[in-house]
Phi, psi and omega in degrees: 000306161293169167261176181274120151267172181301355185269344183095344174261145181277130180281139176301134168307155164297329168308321194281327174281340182261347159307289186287340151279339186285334178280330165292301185326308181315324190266359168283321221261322205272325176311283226298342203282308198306334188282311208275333199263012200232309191324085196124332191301167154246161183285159173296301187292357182319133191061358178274171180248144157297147182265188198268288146024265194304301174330321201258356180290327171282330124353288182298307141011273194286348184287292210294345162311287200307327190289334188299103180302301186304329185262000166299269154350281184316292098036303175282321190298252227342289180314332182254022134242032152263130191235134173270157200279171186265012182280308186317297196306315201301312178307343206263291200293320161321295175281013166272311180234031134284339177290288228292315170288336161304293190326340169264353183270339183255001153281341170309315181312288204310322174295331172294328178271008194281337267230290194262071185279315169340317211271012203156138130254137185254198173171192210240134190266141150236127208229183159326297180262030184120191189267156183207166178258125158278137177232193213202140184272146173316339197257002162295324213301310193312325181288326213265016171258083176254000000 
């Protein structure tokens, strides 16, 4: 129905263009009825476990995807045009400086017992739910003294 162009591929006809927008509007106007008519269900698969099997078959899956520059590239777009909401940030930043006060309140701690070094060595922990003060019983200090 098209010609040939000078690139070796046929250009769409007018009919064929009008086909193919009328068919994208059709596949937008059919996503939306599946999305909103879909909408409360529960999924078929809710709650079931992955066997160990099926996880590393995705696994692999997603390695041998990931070697791809272009879905690599894409992938980067996507993300970097994603923006956090100012709630995410206040949440982000909130908990950045709280981990930041423990930690000065426990170099604080650690310089006051540095006062007293005989008795222990501490130091500062950092973990999952934040910072800590770690200490060491007098019978530490004798091991780390090699």
């Amino acid at each position: 129905a098209g010609e040939e162009a000078e690139g070796g591929k046929a250009e769409l006809g007018v009919e064929q263009q009008l086909s193919s927008e009328r068919r994208r509007a059709q596949s937008e106007a059919g996503k939306q009825k599946r999305e909103h008519g879909n909408k409360g269900r529960t999924p078929w698969n809710k709650g079931k476990k992955m066997s160990e099997e099926t996880k590393e078959k995705i696994r692999q899956a997603t390695i041998q995807a990931m070697q791809n520059p272009e879905l690599r590239d894409k992938l980067r777009a996507y993300a970097k045009n994603q923006k956090q909401t100012d709630s995410t940030r206040e949440r982000i930043s909130r908990g950045v400086r709280n981990v930041s006060r423990r930690k000065r309140g426990v170099a604080e701690v650690n310089r006051a017992r540095g006062e007293r070094a005989g008795e222990g060595a501490a130091g500062t922990a950092t973990f999952a739910g934040g910072s800590g003060l770690v200490t060491f019983g007098s019978h530490a200090k004798a091991q780390f003294k090699h």
